[in-house]
C-alpha positions in Angstrom: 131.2 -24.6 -49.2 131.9 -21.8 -46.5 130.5 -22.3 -43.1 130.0 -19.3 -40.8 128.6 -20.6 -37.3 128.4 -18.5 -34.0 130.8 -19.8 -31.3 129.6 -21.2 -27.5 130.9 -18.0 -26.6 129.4 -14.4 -26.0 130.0 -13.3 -29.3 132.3 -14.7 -32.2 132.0 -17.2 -35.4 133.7 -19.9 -36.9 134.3 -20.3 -40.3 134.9 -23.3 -42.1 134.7 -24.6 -45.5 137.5 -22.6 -46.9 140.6 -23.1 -48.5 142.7 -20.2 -48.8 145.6 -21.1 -50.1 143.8 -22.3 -53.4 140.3 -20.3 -52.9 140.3 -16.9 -55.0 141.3 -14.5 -52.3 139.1 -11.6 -54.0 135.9 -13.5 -53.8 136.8 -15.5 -50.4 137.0 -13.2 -48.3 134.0 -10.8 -48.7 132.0 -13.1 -46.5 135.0 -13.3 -44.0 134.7 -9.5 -44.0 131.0 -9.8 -43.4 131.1 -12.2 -40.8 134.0 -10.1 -38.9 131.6 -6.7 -38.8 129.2 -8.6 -37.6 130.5 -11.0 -35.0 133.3 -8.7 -34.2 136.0 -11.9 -34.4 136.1 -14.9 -36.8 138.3 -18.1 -36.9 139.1 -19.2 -39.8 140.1 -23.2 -39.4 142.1 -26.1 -41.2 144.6 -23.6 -43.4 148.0 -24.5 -44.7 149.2 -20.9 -45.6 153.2 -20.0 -46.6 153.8 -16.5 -45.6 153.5 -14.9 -49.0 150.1 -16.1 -49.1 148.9 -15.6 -45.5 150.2 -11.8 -46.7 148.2 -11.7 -49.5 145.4 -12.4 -47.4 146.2 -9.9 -44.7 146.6 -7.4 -47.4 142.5 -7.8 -48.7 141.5 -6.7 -45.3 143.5 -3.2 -45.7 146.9 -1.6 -45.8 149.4 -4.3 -43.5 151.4 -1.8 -40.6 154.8 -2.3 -39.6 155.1 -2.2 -35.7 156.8 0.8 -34.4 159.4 -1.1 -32.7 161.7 -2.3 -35.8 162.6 -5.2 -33.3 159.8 -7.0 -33.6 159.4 -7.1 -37.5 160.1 -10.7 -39.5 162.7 -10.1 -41.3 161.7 -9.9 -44.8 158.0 -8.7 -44.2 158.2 -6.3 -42.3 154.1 -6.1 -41.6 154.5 -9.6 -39.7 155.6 -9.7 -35.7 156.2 -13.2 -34.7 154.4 -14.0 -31.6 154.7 -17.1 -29.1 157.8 -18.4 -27.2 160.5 -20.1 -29.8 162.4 -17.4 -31.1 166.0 -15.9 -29.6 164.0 -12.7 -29.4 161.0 -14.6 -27.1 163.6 -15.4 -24.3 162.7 -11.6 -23.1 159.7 -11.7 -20.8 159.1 -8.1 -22.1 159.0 -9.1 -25.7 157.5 -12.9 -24.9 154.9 -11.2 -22.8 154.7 -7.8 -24.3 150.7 -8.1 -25.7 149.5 -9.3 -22.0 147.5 -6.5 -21.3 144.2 -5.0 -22.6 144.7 -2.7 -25.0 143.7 -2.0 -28.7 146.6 -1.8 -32.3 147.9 1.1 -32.9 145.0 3.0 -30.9 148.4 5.5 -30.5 148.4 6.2 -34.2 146.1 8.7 -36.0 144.7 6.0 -38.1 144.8 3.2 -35.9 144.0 -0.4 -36.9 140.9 -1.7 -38.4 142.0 -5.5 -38.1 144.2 -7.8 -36.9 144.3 -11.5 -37.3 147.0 -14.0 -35.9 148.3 -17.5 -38.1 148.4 -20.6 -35.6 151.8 -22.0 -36.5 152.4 -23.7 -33.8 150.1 -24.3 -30.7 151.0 -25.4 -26.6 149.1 -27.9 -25.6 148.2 -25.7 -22.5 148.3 -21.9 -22.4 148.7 -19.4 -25.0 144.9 -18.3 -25.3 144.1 -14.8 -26.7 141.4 -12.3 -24.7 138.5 -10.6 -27.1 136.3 -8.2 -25.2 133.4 -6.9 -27.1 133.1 -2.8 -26.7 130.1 -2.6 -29.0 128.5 -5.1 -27.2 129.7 -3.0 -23.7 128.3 0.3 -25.5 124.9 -1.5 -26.0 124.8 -2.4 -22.7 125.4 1.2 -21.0 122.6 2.8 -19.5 121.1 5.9 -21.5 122.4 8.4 -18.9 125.8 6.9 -19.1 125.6 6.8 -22.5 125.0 10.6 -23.1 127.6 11.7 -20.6 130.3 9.9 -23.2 129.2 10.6 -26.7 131.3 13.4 -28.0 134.0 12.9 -25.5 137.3 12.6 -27.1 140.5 10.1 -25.5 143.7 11.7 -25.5 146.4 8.1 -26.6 149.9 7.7 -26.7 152.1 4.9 -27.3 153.4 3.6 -23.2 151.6 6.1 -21.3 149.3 3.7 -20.3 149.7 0.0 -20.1 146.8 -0.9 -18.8 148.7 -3.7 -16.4 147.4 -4.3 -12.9 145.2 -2.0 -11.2 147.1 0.8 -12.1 144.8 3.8 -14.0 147.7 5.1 -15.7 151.1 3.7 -16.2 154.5 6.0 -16.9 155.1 7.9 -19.4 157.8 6.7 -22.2 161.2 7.2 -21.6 162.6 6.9 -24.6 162.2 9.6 -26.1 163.0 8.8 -29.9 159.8 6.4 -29.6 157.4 9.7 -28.7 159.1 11.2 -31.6 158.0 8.5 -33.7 154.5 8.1 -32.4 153.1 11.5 -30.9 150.0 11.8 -28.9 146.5 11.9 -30.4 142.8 12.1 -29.9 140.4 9.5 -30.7 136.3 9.7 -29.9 135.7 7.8 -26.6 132.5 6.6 -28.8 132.9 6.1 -32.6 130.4 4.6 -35.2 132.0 1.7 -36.9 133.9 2.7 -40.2 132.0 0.6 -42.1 128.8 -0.4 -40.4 128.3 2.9 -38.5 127.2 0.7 -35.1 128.3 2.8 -32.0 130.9 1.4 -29.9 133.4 2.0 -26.8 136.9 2.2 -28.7 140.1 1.7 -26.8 139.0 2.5 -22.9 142.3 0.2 -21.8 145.8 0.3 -23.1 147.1 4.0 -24.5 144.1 6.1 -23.0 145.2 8.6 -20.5 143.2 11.5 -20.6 140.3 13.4 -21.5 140.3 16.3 -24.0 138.8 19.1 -21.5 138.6 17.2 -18.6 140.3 17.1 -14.9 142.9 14.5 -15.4 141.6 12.3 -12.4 138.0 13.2 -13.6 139.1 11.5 -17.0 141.2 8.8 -15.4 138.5 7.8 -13.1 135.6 7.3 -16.1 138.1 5.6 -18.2 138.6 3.1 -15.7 135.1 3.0 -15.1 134.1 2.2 -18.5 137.2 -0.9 -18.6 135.7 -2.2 -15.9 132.1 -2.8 -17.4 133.7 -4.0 -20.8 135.8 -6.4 -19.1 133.0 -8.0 -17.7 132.2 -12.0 -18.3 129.6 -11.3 -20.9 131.6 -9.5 -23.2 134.7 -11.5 -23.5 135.8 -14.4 -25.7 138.9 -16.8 -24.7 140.4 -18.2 -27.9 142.4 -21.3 -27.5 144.1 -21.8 -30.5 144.1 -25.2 -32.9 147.0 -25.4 -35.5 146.1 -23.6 -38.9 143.6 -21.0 -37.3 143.4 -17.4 -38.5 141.9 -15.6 -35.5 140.7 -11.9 -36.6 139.3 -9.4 -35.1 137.9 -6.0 -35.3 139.9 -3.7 -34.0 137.7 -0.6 -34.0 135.3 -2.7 -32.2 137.6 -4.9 -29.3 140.0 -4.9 -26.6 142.1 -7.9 -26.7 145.0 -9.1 -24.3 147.4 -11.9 -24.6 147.5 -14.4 -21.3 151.4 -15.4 -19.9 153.5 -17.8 -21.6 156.9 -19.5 -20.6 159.5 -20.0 -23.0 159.2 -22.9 -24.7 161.4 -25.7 -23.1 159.6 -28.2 -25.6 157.8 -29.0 -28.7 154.1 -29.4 -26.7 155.2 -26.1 -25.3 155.8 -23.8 -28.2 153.3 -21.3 -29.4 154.3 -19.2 -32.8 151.6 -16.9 -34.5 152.2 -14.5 -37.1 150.5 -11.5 -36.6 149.2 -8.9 -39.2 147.6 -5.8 -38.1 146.1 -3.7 -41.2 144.4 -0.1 -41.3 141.8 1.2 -43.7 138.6 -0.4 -45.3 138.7 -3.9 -46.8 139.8 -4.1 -50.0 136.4 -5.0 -50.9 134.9 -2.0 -49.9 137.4 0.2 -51.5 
């Protein structure tokens, strides 16, 4: 019988008591769905998924995106990036270590991501943990005046002009310019009601932000980093250390995530593979 139990942590559950490669996916994952909304991340533990099925899965919660960078697709499903430190490809730091910052999917597109969930298929025995920081919770938490200054403002995002790395406010814009083509800038509300639950929430204050639609640039730079700063805060972020067979999701409209800095693997106890699917749209449940 499923489980769904809140995690020591700030926010989160865990969900047990599934089997999902035999479990009806139609009727097991409306209470994954359910859970997710309302504990902005869920693990899923204990499953034993081949990639068609893990794909069927990822395809309940919405319509699976290909990453922009043709690279980093698994060849043959396209909607799945590899992640970890044991494929020729990982040997580039850049690639390896290409998620360690805080940032939000496809927060660059004009639909961005609703989800994203990663498939433990193998786990270091140190290392490899994945950030979560709660923005509705950070929204909550903003004082009324604050609050009001924000609500209506709209983010100006594009892909690599900002990366959110160090202590810069805004990192280069992209060089290449065949990428800029592909993914153009666009506006997102600094505060958006949840698609589905309508809860009001930060969305995407670290990672493609650079601007402020109407606002002096380092006016807009300045708030935006001001508003990172409280989200990143202790109280609103989750470390997830990953057991093999987890499915770590998480709301996208509703988080910041980061990777943390891995080697490549020079070892078995040292290898870290996830396969990542990052969707867009309302669960298939809701449609």
């Amino acid at each position: 019988m499923i489980s769904v139990r809140p995690l020591d942590a700030p926010f989160g559950a865990e969900i047990t008591g599934i089997d999902l490669s035999e479990d009806a996916l139609d009727s097991a994952v409306k209470p994954i769905v359910d859970a997710l909304h309302e504990n902005r991340f869920v693990v899923i533990r204990d499953q034993a998924l081949d990639t068609d099925r893990y794909m069927a899965f990822g395809e309940q919660f919405g319509t699976p995106i290909p990453h922009v960078l043709d690279h980093l697709r698994m060849r043959g499903y396209p909607a799945i990036m590899e992640v970890g430190n044991t494929e020729k490809q990982h040997r580039k730091e850049a690639v390896r270590n290409g998620a360690v910052f805080w940032h939000t999917d496809q927060s660059y597109e004009a639909e961005p991501s609703s989800a994203t969930m990663l498939y433990a298929i193998k786990v270091p025995k140190q290392g490899g943990e994945t950030l979560i920081a709660d923005l509705a919770g950070a929204y909550d938490a903003l004082d009324d005046e604050t609050k009001e200054r924000i609500d209506g403002l709209v983010v100006k995002h594009l892909y690599g002009a900002a990366s959110g790395r160090g202590d810069e406010k805004i990192a280069s814009p992209l060089i290449n310019e065949e990428q800029v083509e592909k993914v153009p800038p666009v506006h997102h509300r600094l505060v958006r009601p949840h698609p589905v639950t309508g809860r009001k929430t930060l969305y995407a204050v670290a990672g493609t932000c650079y601007g402020i639609v109407g606002m002096d640039d380092e006016e807009a730079q300045d708030l935006l980093a001001e508003l990172k700063e409280h989200a990143l805060q202790d109280r609103f972020i989750y470390k997830h250390k990953y057991d093999l067979g987890d499915i770590a999701i998480w709301d996208t409209s509703a988080t910041l995530h980061s990777g943390t800095s891995i080697d490549f693997a020079d070892s078995e106890e040292n290898s870290r593979l996830l396969y990542r699917i990052s969707v867009r749209g309302k669960p298939r449940v809701y449609q």
